[in-house]
VOBATOR-79318 format. One record per residue (C-alpha): residue in three letters; x, y, z. Coordinates in steps of 0.1 Angstrom, whole numbers, padded with zeros to 4 digits, always signed. Layout:
ALAXYZ/...
//
This chain:
UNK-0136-0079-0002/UNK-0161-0052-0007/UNK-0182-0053-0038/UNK-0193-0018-0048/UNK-0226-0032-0071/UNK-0232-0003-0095/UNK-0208+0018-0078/UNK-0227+0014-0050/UNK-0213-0004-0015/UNK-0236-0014+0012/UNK-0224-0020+0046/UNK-0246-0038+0077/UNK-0238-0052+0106/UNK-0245-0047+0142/UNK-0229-0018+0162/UNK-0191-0025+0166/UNK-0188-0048+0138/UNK-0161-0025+0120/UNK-0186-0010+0092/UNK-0171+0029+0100/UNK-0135+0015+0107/UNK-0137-0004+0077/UNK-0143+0032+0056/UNK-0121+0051+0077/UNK-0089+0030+0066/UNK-0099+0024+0032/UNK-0109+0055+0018/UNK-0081+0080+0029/UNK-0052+0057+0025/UNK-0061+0050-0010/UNK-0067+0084-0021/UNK-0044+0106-0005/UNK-0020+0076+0016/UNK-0021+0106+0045/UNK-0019+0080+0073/UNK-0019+0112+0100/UNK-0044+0097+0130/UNK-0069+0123+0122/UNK-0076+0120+0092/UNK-0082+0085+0096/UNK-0111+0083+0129/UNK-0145+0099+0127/UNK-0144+0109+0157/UNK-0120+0128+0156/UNK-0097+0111+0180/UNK-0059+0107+0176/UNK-0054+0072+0173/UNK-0023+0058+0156/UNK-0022+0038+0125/UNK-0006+0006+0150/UNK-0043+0013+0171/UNK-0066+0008+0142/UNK-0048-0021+0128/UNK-0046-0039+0161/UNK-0067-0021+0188/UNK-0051-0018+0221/UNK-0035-0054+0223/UNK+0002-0069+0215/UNK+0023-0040+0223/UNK+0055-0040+0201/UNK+0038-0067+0173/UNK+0044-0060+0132/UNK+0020-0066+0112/UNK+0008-0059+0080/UNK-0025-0047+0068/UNK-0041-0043+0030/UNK-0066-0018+0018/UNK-0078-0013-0014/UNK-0104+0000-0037/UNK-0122-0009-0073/UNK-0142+0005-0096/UNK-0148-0001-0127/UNK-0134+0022-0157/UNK-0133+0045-0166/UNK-0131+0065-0133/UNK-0100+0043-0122/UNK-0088+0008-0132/UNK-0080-0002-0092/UNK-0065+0015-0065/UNK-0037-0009-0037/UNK-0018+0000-0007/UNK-0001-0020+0018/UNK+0003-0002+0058/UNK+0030-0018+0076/UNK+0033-0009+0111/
//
């Protein structure tokens, strides 16, 4: 869970710890639910929803991932999606 501190969010961590992944799922699901690959990466690359969920591994595999967004009112009350893939 993410806690945006006077509307503020702070992410750290050491390269490859998810900090940009972790944005690049949240943000665009919640606002617009366009799951199209490119709007999702920013780099630009096509990767598939299944990809960023689960990386390259356990071809075939459901599983279910959660996103979601607060902030406090009034700009919105809460935001919540669920990706299945």
């Amino acid at each position: 869970m993410f806690g945006f501190h006077h509307g503020r969010l702070l992410l750290r961590g050491a390269n490859g710890t998810g900090k940009s992944k972790a944005l690049e799922l949240l943000l665009p699901y919640l606002l617009d639910a366009n799951l199209r690959a490119h709007r999702l990466s920013t780099f630009g690359s096509d990767r598939s929803m299944h990809w960023n969920l689960m990386g390259d591994g356990y071809p075939g595999a459901t599983r279910v991932g959660y996103v979601w967004l607060e902030s406090p009112p009034p700009a919105f009350s809460g935001l919540s999606g669920v990706i299945r893939t």
